[in-house]
C-alpha positions as CSV (number, residue, x, y, z in Angstrom):
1,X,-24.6,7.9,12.0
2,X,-22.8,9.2,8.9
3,X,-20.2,8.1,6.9
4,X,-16.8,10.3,7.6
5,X,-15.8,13.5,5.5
6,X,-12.5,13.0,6.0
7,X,-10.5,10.0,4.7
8,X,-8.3,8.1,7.1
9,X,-4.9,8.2,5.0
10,X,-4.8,11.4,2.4
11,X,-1.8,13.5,1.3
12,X,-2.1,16.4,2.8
13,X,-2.2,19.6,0.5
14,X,0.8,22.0,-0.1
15,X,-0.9,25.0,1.2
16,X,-4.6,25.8,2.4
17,X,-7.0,25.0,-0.6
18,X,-9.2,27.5,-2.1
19,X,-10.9,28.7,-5.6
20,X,-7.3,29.9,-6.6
21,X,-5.1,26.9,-5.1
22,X,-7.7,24.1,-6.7
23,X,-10.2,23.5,-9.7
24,X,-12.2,20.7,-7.2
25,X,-14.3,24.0,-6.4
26,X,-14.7,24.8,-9.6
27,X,-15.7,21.4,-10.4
28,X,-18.3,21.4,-7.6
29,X,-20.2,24.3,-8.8
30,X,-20.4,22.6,-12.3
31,X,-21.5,19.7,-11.0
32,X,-24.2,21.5,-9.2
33,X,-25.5,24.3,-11.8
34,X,-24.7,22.1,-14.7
35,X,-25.0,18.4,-14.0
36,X,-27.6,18.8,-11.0
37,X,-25.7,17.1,-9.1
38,X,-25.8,17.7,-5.4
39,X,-22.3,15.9,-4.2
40,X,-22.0,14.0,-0.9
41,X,-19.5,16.2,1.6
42,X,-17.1,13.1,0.6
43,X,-16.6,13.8,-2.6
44,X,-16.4,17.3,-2.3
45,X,-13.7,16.7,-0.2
46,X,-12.5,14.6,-3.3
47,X,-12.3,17.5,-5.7
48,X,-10.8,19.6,-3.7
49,X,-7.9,17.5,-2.9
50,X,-7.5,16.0,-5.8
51,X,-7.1,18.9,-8.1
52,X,-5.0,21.0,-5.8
53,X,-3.3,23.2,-8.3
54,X,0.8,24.2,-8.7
55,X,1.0,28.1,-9.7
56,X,-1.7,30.5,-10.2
57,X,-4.8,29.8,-12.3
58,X,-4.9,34.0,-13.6
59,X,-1.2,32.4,-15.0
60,X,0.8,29.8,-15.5
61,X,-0.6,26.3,-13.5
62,X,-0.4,22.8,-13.6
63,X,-2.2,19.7,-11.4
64,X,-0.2,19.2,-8.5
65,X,-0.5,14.9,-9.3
66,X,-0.2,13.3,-12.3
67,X,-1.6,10.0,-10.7
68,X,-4.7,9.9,-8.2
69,X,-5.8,7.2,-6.1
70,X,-9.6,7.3,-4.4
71,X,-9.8,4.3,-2.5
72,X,-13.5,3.4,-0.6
73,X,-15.6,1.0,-0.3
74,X,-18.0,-0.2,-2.5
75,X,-21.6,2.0,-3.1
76,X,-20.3,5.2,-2.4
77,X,-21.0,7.0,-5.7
78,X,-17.5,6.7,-7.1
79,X,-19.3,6.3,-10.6
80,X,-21.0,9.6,-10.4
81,X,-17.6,11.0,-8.9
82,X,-15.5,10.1,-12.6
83,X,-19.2,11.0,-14.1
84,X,-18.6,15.0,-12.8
85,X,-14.9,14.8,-13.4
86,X,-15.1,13.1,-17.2
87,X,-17.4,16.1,-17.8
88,X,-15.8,19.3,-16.3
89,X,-12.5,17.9,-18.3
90,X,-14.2,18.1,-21.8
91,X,-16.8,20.7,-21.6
92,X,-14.6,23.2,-18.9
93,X,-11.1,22.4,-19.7
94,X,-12.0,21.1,-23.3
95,X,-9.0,18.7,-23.5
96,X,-8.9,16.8,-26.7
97,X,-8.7,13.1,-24.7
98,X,-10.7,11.4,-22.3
99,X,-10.0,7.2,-21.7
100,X,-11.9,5.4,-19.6
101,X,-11.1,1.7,-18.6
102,X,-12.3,-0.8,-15.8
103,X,-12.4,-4.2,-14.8
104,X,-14.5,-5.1,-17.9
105,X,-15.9,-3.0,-20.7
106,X,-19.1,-3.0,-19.5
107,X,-18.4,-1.2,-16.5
108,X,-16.5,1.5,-18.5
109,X,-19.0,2.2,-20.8
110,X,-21.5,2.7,-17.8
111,X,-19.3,5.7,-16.6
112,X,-19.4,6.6,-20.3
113,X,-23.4,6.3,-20.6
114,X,-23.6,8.7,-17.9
115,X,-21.3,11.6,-19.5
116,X,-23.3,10.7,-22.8
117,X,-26.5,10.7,-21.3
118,X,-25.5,14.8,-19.5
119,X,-24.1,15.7,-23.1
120,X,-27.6,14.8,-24.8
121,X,-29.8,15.7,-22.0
122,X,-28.7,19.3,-21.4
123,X,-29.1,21.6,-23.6
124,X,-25.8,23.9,-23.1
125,X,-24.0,20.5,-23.7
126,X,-25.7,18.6,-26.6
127,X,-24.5,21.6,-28.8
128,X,-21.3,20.4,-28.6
129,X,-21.9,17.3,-29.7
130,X,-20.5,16.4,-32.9
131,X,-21.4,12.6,-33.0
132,X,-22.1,9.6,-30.5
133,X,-20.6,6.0,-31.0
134,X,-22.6,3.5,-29.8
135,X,-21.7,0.4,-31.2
136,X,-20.2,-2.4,-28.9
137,X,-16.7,-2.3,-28.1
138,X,-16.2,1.1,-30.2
139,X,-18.1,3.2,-27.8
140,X,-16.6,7.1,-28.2
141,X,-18.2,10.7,-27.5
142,X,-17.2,13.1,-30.4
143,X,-17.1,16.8,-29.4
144,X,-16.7,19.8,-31.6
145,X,-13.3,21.0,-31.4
146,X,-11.6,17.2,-32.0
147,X,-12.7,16.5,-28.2
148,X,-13.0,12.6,-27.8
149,X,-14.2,10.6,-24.9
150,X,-14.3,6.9,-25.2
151,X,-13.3,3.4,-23.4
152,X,-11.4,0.3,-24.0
153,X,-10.7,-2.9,-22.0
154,X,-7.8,-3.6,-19.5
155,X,-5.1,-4.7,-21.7
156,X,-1.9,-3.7,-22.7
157,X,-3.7,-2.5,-25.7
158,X,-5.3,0.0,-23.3
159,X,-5.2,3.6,-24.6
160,X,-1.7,2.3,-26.1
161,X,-1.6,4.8,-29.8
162,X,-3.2,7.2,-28.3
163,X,-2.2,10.8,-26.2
164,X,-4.9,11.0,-23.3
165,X,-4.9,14.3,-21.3
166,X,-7.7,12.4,-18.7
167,X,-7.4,8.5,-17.8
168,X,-9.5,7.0,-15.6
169,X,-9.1,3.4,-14.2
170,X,-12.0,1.6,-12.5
171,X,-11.5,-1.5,-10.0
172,X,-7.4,-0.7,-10.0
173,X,-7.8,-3.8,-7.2
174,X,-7.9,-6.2,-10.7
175,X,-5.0,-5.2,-12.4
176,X,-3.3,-8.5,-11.5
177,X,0.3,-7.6,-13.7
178,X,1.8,-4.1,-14.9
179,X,0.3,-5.0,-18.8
180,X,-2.8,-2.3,-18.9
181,X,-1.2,0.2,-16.1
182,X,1.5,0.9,-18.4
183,X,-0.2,1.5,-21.6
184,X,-2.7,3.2,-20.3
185,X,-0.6,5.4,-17.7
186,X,1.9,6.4,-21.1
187,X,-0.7,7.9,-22.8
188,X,-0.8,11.0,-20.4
189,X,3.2,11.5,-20.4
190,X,2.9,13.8,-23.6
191,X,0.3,16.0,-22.0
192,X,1.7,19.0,-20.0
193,X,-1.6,18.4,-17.7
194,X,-2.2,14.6,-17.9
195,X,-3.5,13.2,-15.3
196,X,-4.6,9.2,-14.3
197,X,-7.6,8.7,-11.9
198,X,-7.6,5.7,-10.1
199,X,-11.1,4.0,-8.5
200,X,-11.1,0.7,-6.1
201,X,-11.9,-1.1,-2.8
202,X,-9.2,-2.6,-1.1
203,X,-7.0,-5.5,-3.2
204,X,-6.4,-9.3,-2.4
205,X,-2.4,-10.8,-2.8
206,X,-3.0,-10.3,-6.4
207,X,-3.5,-6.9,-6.5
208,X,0.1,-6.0,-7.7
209,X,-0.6,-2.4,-9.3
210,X,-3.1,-1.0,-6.4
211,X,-0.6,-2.6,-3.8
212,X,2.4,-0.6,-5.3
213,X,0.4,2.8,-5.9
214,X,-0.7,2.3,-2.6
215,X,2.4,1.4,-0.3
216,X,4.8,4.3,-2.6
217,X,1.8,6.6,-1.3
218,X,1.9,5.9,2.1
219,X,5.4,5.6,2.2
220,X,5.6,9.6,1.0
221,X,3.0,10.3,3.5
222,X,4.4,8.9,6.1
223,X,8.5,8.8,5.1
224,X,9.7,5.6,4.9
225,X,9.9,2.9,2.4
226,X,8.0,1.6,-0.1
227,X,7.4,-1.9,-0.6
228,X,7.8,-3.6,-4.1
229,X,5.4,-5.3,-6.3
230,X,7.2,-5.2,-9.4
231,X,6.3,-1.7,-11.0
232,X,6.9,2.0,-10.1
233,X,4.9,5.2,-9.6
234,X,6.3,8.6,-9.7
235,X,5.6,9.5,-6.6
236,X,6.3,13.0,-6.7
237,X,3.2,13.7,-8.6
238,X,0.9,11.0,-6.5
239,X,-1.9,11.3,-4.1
240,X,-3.7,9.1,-2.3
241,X,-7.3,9.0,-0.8
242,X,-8.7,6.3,1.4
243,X,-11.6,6.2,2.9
244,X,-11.3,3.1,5.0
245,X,-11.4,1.3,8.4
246,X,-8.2,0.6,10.2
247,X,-6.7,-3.0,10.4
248,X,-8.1,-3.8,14.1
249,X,-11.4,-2.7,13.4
250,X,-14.2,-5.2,14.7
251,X,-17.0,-6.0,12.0
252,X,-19.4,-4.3,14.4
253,X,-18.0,-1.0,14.8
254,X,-19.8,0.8,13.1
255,X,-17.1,3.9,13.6
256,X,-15.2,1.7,11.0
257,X,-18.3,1.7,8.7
258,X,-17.9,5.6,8.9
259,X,-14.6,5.9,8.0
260,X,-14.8,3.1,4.9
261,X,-18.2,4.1,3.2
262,X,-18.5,7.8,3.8
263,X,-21.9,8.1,2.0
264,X,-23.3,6.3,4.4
265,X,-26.2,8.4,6.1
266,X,-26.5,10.4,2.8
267,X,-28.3,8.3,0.4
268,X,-29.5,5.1,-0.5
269,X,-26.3,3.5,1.9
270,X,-27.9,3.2,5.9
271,X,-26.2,1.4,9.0
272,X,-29.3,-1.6,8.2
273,X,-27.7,-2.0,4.4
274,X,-24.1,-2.8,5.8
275,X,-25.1,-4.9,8.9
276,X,-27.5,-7.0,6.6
277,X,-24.1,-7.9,4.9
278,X,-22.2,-8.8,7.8
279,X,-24.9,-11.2,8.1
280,X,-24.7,-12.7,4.3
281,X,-21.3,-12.4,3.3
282,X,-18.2,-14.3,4.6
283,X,-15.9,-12.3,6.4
284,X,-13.0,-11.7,4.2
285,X,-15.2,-10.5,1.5
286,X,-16.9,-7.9,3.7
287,X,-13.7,-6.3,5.2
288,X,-12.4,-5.9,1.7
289,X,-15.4,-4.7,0.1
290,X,-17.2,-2.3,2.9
291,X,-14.3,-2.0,5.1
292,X,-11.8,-1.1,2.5
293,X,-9.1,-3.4,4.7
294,X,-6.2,-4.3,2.5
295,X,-5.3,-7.6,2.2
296,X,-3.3,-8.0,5.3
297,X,-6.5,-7.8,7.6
298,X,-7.8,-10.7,5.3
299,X,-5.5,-13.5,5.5
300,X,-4.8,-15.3,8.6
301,X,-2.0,-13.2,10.4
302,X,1.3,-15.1,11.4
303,X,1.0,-13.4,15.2
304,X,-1.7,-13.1,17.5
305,X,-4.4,-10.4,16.2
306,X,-2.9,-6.8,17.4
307,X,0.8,-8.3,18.4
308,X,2.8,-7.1,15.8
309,X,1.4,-3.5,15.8
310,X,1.5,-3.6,19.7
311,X,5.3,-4.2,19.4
312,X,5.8,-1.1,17.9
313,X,8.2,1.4,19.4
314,X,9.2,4.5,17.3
315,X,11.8,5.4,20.3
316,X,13.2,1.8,20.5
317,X,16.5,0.8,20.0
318,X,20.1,-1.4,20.5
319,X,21.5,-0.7,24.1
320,X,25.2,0.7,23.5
321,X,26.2,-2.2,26.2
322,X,24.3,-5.1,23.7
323,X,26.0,-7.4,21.2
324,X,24.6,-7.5,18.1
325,X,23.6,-10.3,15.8
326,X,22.9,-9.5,12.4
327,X,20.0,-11.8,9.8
328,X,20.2,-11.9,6.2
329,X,17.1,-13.6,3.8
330,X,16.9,-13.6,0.0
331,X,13.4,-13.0,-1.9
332,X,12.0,-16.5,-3.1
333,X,12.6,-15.1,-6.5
334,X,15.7,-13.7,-5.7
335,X,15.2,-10.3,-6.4
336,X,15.6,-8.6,-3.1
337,X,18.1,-9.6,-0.5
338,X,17.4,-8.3,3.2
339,X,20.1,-7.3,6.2
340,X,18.1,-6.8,9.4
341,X,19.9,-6.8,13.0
342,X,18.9,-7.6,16.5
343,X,20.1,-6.8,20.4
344,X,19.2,-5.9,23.5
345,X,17.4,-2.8,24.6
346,X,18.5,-1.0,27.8
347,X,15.2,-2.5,29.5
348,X,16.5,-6.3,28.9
349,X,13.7,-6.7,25.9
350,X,15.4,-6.6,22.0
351,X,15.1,-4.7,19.1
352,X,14.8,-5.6,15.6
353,X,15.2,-3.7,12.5
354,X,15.7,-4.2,9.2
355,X,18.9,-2.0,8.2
356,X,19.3,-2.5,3.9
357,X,17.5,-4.1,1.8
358,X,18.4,-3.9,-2.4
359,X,17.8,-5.4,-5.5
360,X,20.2,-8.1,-6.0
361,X,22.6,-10.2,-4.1
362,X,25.9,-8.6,-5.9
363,X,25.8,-5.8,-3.4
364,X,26.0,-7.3,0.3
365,X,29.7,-9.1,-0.1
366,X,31.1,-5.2,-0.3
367,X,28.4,-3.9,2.9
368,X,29.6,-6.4,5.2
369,X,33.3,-6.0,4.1
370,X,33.5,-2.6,4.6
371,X,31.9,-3.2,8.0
372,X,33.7,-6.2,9.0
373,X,36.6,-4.5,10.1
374,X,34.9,-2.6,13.2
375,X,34.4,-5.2,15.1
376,X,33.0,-8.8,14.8
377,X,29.7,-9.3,12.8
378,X,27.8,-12.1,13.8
379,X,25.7,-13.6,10.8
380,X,22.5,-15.9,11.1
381,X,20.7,-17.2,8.3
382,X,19.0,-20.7,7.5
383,X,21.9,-22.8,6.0
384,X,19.9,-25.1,3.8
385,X,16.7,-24.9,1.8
386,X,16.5,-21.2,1.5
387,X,17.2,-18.8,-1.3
388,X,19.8,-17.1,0.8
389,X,22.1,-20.0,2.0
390,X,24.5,-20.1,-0.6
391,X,25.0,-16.1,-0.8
392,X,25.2,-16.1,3.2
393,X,28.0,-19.0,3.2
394,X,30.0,-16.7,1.1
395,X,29.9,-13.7,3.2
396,X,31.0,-15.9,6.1
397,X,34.1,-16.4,4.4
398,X,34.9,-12.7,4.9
399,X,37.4,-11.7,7.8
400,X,35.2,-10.8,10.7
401,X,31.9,-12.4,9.9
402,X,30.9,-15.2,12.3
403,X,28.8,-17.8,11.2
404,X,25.5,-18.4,12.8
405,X,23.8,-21.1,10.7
406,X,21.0,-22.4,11.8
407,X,18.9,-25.4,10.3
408,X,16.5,-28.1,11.4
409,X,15.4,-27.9,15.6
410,X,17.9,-24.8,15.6
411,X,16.2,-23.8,13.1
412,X,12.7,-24.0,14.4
413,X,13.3,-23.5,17.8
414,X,14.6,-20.0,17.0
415,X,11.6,-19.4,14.8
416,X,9.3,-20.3,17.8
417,X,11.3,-18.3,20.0
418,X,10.8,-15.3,18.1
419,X,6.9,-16.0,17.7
420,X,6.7,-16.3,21.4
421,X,8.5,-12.7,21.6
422,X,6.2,-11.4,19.4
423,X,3.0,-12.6,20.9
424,X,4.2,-11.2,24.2
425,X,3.0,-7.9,23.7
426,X,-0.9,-9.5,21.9
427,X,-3.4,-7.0,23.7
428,X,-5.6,-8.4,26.5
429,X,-9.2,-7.8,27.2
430,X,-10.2,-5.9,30.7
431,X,-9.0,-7.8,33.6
432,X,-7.1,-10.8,31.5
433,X,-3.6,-11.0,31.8
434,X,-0.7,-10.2,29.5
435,X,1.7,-13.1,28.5
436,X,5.1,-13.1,30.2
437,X,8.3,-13.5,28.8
438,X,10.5,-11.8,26.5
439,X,9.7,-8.9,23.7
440,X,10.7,-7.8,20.5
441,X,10.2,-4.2,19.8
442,X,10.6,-2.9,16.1
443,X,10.6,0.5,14.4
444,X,7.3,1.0,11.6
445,X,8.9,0.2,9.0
446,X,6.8,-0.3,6.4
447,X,8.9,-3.1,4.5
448,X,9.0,-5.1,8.0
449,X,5.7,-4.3,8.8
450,X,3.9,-5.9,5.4
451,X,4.9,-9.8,5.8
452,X,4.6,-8.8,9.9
453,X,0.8,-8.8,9.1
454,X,0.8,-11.3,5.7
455,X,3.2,-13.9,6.3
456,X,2.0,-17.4,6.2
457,X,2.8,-20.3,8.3
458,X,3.7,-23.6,6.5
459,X,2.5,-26.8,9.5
460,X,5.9,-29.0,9.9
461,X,4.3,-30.9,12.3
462,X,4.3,-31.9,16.0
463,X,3.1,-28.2,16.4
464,X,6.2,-26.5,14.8
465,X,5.8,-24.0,12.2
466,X,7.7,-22.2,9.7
467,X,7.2,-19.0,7.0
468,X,5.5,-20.1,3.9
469,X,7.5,-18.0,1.0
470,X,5.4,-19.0,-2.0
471,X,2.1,-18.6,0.0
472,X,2.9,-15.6,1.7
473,X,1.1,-12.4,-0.6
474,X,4.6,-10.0,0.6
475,X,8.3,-11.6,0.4
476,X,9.0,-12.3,3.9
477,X,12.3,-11.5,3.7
478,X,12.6,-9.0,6.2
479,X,10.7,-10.7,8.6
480,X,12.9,-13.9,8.8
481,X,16.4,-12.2,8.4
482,X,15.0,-10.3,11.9
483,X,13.9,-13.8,12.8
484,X,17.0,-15.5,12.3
485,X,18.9,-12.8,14.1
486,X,16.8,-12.7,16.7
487,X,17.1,-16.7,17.5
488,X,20.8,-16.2,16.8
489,X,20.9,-13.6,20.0
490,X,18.5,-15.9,22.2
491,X,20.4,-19.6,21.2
492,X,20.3,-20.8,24.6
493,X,23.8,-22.3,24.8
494,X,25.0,-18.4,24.7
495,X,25.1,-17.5,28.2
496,X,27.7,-15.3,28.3
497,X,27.6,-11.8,26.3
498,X,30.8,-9.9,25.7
499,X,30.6,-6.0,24.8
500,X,31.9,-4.9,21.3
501,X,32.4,-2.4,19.2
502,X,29.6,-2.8,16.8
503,X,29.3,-1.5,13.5
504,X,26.4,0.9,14.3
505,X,27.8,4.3,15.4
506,X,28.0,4.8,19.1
507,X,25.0,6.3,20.2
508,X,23.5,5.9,17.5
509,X,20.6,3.6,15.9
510,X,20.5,1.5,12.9
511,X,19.9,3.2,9.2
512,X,18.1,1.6,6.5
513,X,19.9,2.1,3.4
């Protein structure tokens, strides 16, 4: 078997590729007649994509991203990938700045040895050379013409001073704060062309700057929302390559090794290499380092395995004829407050969705006023020990808001009620037998669906459980405000629904603002 061509999530390109619509071609043939370098189909695929170009190269042109993200596994030749493009950018384009960074210095400088060691050994190259820095920690290519290639450590000190036309960013997956991301990212903004290449397996919790490139990638992909991890990408100008296998892939199928290390088959990677490491490495570090699953495959999911995707329904939605019962949850750091809302679909199963979620707590006094007045809004939330219970005890004192606090058993209860609802739809094998009882069907939503995977459950005992929000890698928020509504709209002492007008246009479904 070999590894797959394609990767599994890409941005798709703005019209068909070709020697006119992107340099990747260009920088194939270079790689090839120059270098001799014979790339993998992978990385060819790569080049293309990557350097998809905006306007005409016979005029004016510029790269259609300003930030790229290759994300695959591990020992798949992304080193002689930034090798081909470090080189075509000084010797082709002959830009005047080329920063390389990774993990540690000592993996950027081996990038670096390589471009040095193509600029000595060829001869249509070395006569460029101008002079070769080689002493530790002050590494740097000089090229005639004031072209400069050298490297520097992740810190905030990282290309900071100086105006990079080329950056690229080993092991993005150990950036664990914004620090070196933003010094090194601002030294491209004064270049009409510059351009910031990111390499890396899939992250842990920690992973802050790959987790944000990531999800605003996905989420422009897809549509949708991205999910915050403290930083910002434009991403207007951001594409995104990942070669990896998806979330419910089994450590034996090997059509997940295909999709996650697409150079296997071509080289020195074989089927025998990656099964020998299933064998010697625990499972968590496997998936993230030759399965390229992000960290919500990793840590143990708050629902049965499969559940929560299984409850996905893109066409689901509140019955017209349903009450509806609305959560709200704060952030643990109370950054981002969450409104979700919950009811009954036509087929006697609910619906949750998250329906605004902003920075700040300021903001949700004025949504629920301004809503208040169309009918009665029912409001659940957990009335002591939470982030939230003091901003939610406000809005109850607003004119049409109905309190719907809920703390200790109520509290848990509700929270095992909506687990049970969840685990309802967990896939069965051939010829078992699907749990009974009540679902809850949700919309992908990417904000919903990140702590649907991540959350973590805190033990309170006697078999009851709760969400951890320190533990938990993504801020839960969204989850529990559905959670809370949900075990608002299934309190078993409400046995009687009455038909309202609710504030959701009729007909209509929730929007997320």
């Amino acid at each position: 078997m070999t590894g797959r061509t394609e990767p599994r999530i890409y941005t798709p390109p703005l019209r068909r590729l070709g020697r006119s619509t992107s340099l990747g071609y260009a920088m194939i043939d270079y790689a090839g007649a120059v270098l001799g370098i014979t790339l993998y189909p992978w990385q060819e695929f790569a080049l293309k994509h990557a350097f998809e170009i905006v306007g005409s190269l016979s005029g004016d042109w510029h790269f259609r991203f300003r930030t790229i993200l290759f994300e695959v596994a591990r020992q798949n030749g992304k080193t002689t990938l930034s090798k081909v493009i470090a080189s075509f950018f000084l010797n082709i384009l002959c830009v005047e700045s080329v920063f390389g960074t990774s993990l540690s210095l000592e993996k950027a400088e081996e990038t670096w040895a390589k471009v040095v060691a193509a600029q000595e050994g060829i001869r249509e190259l070395s006569v460029d050379i101008d002079h070769v820095h080689k002493a530790n920690g002050a590494k740097r290519l000089s090229l005639t013409g004031g072209r400069v290639y050298k490297v520097g450590a992740p810190t905030r000190r990282a290309g900071r001073g100086d105006s990079n036309d080329l950056v690229l960013i080993d092991e993005l997956r150990e950036h664990r704060d914004w620090e070196a991301w933003s010094a090194a990212t601002a030294s491209t903004s004064a270049k009409p062309n510059g351009i910031v290449i990111c390499f890396s397996n899939a992250g842990d919790p920690d992973s802050v700057v790959l987790r944000q490139v990531r999800s605003q990638a996905i989420a422009k992909i897809r549509g949708g929302k991205a999910f915050d991890f403290g930083g910002n990408v434009d991403d207007d100008s951001l594409g995104l390559f990942e070669w990896s296998a998806p979330d419910e892939a089994d450590l034996f199928n090997r059509r997940g090794w295909a999709m996650a290390n697409p150079s296997m088959g071509y080289g020195f990677l074989t089927e025998a290499a990656i099964l020998g490491n299933i064998r010697t490495m625990p499972e968590n570090k496997f998936r993230s380092e030759h399965l390229c699953q992000m960290v919500e495959t990793l840590l143990t999911e708050p629902f049965p395995r499969g559940s929560w995707a299984a409850g996905v329904d893109e066409r689901s939605r509140i019955s017209d004829a349903s009450d509806i019962w609305y959560g709200i949850d704060l952030s643990h750091d109370r950054r981002w407050l969450t409104i979700a809302a919950c009811g009954q679909r036509e087929d006697g199963h609910y619906h949750i969705e998250v329906i605004a979620r902003r920075n700040g707590i300021d903001w949700a006094e004025e949504w629920f006023r301004t809503r208040a007045p169309r009918g009665v809004m029912r409001l659940a939330f957990q009335s002591r020990g939470a982030p939230v219970s003091g901003v939610a005890e406000q809005i109850c004192t607003i004119d049409g808001v109905e309190r719907c606090a809920l703390e200790g058993p109520e509290l848990t209860n509700g929270w095992a009620r909506f687990w049970d609802s969840i685990a309802a739809s967990e896939p069965v094998p051939e010829g078992g037998e699907q749990r009974g009882g009540v679902r809850c069907y949700h919309l992908p939503q990417p904000v919903l669906d990140a702590p649907g995977k991540s959350c973590q459950l805190k033990n309170m005992g006697g078999g009851v459980s709760l969400p951890d929000r320190t533990k938990s890698p993504d801020d839960i928020a969204p989850l529990f405000a559905c959670a809370m509504a949900y075990a608002a709209a299934t309190r078993p002492v409400q046995k009687e629904k009455r038909v309202y007008e609710s504030s959701y246009a009729a007909g209509s479904s929730p929007v997320f603002v």
